[in-house]
C-alpha positions as CSV (number, residue, x, y, z in Angstrom):
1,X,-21.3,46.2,6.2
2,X,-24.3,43.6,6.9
3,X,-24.0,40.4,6.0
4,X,-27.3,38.6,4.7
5,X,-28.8,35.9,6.9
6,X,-29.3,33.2,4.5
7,X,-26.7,33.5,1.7
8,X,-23.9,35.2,3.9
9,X,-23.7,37.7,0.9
10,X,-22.0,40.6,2.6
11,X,-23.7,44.1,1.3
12,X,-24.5,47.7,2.5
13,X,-28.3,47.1,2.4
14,X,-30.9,45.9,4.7
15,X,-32.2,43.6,2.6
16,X,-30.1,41.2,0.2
17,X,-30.3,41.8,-3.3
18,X,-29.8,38.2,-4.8
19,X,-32.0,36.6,-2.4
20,X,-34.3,39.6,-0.9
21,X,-33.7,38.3,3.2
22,X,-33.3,40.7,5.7
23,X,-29.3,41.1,6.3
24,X,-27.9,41.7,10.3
25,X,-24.6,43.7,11.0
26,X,-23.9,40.7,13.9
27,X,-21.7,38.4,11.5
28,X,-18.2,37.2,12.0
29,X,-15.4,35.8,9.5
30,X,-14.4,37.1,5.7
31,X,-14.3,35.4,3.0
32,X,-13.9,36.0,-0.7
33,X,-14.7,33.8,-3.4
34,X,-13.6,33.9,-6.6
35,X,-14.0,30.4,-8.2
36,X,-17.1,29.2,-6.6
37,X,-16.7,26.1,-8.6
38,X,-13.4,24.7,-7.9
39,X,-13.6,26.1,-3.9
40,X,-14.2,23.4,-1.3
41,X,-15.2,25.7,1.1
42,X,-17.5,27.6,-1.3
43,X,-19.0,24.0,-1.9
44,X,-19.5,23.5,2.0
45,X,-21.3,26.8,2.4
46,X,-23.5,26.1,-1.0
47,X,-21.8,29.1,-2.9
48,X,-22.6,29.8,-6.3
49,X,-21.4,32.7,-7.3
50,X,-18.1,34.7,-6.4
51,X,-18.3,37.8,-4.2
52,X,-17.8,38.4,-0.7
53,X,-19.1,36.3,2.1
54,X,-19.4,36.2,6.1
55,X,-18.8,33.1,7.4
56,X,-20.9,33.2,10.3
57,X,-24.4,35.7,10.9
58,X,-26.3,36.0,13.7
C-alpha cells in the first residue's frame, strides 16, 4: 500500500484520488477512521472523511 503525502489517505495508486498528490510507500502507523467527526485524533490530523490513514509519510 502507499500512503498519500498530504492527506495520509492510504491507497494502491501512485497518485491520490481525493486529492490527486503523488502518494510514497515510506509511511509509518495505521489508522482507521470511522467517525471523523466525533475523533480527536481525526480532528488533530484535519480528517474529514472516514477511511484508512498513515500516520506518518515520508
Amino acid at each position: 500500500m502507499k500512503a498519500c503525502r498530504k492527506c495520509h489517505v492510504l491507497t494502491n495508486k501512485s497518485i491520490c484520488p481525493y486529492c490527486g498528490e503523488p502518494t510514497s510507500e515510506r509511511w509509518q502507523g495505521y489508522l482507521i477512521v470511522i467517525d471523523p467527526k466525533n475523533s480527536q485524533i481525526a480532528e488533530k490530523m484535519k480528517i474529514k472523511m472516514p477511511g484508512k490513514y498513515a500516520l506518518k509519510v515520508r
